[in-house]
Structure formats: C-alpha cells, structure tokens
C-alpha positions as semicolon CSV with decimal commas, in nm:
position;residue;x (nm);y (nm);z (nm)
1;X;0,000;0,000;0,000
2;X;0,136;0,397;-0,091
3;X;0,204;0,631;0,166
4;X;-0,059;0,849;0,032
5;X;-0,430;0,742;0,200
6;X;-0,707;0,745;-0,122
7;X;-0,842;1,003;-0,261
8;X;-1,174;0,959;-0,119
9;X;-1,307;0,714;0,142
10;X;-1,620;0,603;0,309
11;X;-1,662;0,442;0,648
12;X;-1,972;0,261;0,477
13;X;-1,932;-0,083;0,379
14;X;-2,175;-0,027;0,099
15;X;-1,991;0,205;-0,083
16;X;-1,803;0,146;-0,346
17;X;-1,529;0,424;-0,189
18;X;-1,499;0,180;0,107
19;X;-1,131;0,048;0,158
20;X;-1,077;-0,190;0,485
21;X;-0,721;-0,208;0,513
22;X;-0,712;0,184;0,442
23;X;-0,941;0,226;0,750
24;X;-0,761;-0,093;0,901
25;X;-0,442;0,116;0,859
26;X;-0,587;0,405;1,065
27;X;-0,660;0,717;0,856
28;X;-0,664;1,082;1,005
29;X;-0,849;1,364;0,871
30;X;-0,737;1,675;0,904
31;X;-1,058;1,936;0,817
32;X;-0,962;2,368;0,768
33;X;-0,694;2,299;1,002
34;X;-0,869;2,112;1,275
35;X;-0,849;1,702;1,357
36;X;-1,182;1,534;1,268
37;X;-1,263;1,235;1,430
38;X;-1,577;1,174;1,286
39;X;-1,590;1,182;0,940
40;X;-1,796;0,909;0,775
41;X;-1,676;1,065;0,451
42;X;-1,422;1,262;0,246
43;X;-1,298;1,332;-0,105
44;X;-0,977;1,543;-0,090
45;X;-0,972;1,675;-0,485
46;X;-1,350;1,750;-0,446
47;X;-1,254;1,914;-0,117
48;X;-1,550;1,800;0,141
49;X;-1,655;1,568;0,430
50;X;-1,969;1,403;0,574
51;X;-1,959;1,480;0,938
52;X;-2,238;1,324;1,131
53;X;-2,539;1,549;1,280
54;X;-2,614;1,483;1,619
55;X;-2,767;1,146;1,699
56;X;-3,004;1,185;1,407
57;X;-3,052;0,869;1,217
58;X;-3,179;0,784;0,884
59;X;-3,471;0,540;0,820
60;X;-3,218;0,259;0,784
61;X;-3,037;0,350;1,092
62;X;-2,720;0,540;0,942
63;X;-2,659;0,824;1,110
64;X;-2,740;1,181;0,940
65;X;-2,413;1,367;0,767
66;X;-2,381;1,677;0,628
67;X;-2,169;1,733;0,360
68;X;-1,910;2,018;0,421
69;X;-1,660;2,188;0,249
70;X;-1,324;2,316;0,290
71;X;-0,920;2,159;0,256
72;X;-0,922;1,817;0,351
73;X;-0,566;1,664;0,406
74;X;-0,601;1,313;0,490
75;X;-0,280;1,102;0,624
76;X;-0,208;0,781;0,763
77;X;-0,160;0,764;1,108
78;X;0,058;0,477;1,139
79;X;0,324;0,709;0,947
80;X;0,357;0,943;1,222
C-alpha cells in the first residue's frame, strides 16, 4: 500500500469508496486545520466531508451527515 491514503473514502461498507485495510491502517483527517474524528466521509480533490449530525438517524439507521466543504488533508496515522 502507498504512503498516500485514497483520494476519497467512506466508512460505509456499501460504498463502493470503502477500503478496509485503508481504514484498518488508521486514517486521520485533518478538516480547515482542525483534527476530525468523525468523518464518515471525504474526497480530498473534491474538497469536502460528511460529518455526522447529532444522533439523528436515517430510516435505515445510518446516522445523518452533512456534507461540508473546505481543505481536507487526509494522512495515515501509522506514518507518524
């Protein structure tokens, strides 16, 4: 695997952006500056997350995001 996480990835097992041994690996997010720990989803050249909202849920039971934007630096944080 590259040192570089993937351009986009989804804590979602259904999605097709959904990369176990990236997430296995640990992956930090770093969102404007500030350490996310909550992201459910990012995309680094599109420059957004999903952050969950609240407890919300869904009518399947996923929790609520909201897509954001802003400069998304992801890393691995195995490498530090």
């Amino acid at each position: 695997m590259s040192d570089a996480p993937p351009d986009r990835l989804s804590t979602d097992e259904r999605s097709k952006f959904h990369d176990a041994a990236a997430l296995e690996r640990g992956v930090g997010v770093r969102f404007n500056g500030v350490e996310k720990t909550n992201v459910e989803e990012y995309c680094i050249s599109e420059g957004w997350v999903r952050l969950p909202v609240g407890k919300t849920l869904d009518r399947r039971g996923n929790p609520m995001t909201l897509k954001v934007k802003g400069v998304v630096e992801a890393y691995f944080r195995d490498a530090d």
